[in-house]
N, C-alpha and C positions, 0 to 999 in steps of 0.2 A: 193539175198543179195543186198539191194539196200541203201548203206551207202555214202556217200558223205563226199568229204573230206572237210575241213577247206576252200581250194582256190576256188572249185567247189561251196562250199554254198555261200562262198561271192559273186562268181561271178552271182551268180543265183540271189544274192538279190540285187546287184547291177543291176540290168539287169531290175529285175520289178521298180526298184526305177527310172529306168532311161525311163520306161514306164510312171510311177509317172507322171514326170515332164514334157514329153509329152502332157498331158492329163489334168491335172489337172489346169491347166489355163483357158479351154475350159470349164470345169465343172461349173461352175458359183456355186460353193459350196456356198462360201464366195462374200459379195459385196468390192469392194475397202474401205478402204487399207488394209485389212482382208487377204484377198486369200493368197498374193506374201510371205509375210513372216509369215503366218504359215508353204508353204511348204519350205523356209529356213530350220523352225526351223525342220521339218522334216528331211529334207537332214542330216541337222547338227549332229542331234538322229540317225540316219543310219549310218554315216559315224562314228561318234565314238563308236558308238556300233562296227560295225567291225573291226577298225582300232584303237580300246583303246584309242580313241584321236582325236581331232582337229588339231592336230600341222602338217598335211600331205595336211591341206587344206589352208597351207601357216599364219596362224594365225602365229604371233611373237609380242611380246612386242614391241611398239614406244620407240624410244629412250627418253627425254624430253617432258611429255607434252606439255609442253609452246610451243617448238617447230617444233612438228608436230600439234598445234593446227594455228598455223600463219601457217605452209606451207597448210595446207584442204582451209584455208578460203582465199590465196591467190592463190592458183589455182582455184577454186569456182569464184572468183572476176574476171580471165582473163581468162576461157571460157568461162563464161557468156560474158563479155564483148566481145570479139571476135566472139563470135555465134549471140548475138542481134544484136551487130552494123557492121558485115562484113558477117558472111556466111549467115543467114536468108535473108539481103535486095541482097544478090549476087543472092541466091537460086530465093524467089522471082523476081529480074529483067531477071533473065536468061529466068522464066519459065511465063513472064508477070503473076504471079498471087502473091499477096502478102499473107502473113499470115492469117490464118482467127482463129479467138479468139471466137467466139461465144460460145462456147464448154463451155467455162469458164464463161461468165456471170453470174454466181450466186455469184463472186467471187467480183465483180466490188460493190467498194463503201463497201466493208464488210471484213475488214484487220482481225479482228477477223478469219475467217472463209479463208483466203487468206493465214494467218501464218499457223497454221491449215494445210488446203490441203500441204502446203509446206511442211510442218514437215512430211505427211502422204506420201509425196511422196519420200522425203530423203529416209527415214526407207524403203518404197515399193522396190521404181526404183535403189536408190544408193545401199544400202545396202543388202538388201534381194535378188535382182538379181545376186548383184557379188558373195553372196553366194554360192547361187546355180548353175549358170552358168559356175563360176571360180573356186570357191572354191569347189564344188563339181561336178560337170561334168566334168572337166577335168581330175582329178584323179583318179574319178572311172572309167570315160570313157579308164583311161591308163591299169587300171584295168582287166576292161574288155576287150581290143580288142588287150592288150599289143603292143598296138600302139599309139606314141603320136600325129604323123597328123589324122590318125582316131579320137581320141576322141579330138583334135580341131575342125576339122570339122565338126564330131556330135554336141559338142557346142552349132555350132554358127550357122548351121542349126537350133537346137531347140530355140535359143535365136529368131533367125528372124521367126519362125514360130507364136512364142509366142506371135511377134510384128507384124505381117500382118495386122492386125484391125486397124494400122494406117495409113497404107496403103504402098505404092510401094515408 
């Protein structure tokens, strides 16, 4: 008699999903900005599938548009600012090597295709990571290991794994 209860299946499909997200970066299924948030939107179909709901993956109504539309774009305005003009030239002086932008050159003189990559990296890097990484590793991760510095540190393990290709 091999039946599996309600918490057992979850935990089971939590477990390949958290395989999922291991992996599935590596697989170059998808090219950029493809890949990152289709497995959002997967997590997102996992997680409410088992859990009847997104509301466990901290989703809630903003209060005021208007007003959390000035607070994103004023936070946006003062770590940009503080990363371009203090940590980046700190980072570089410490490590005498400054920034290197090459990467980006198709980008130079082509605003069209500059807003573009921006918009593709919002949705990518902001949005569809904290999905996944926040919104859904963490509480499946609780899930599973009914521990919550366990699935922080699984996380943020798989978060920095995901990000090795830009190096140390």
């Amino acid at each position: 008699n091999c039946v599996m209860s309600r918490s057992q299946y979850s935990r089971l499909i939590y477990a390949l999903a958290l395989l999922l997200v291991c992996f599935f970066p590596y697989a170059k299924l998808l090219k950029f900005p493809y890949n990152i948030p289709l497995l959002a939107l997967i997590c997102l179909g996992i997680f409410a599938w088992l859990e009847k709901g997104i509301s466990g993956m901290g989703f809630r109504k903003p209060g005021r548009a208007s007003v959390f539309i000035v607070r994103v774009l004023t936070s946006i305005l003062i770590i940009e600012l503080v990363f371009d003009l203090i940590i980046q030239p700190a980072i570089g002086y410490v490590f005498n090597e400054p920034a290197g932008y090459s990467v980006y050159g198709f980008l130079e003189n082509n605003h069209k295709k500059f807003f573009l990559f921006l918009l593709y990296t919002w949705i990518s890097a902001a949005i569809a990571e904290e999905i996944i990484y926040r919104g859904f590793l963490l509480p499946a991760g609780e899930k599973l290991f009914r521990r919550t510095w366990i699935s922080v540190i699984l996380s943020s393990a798989i978060f920095s794994s995901a990000h090795f290709y830009q190096g140390w």
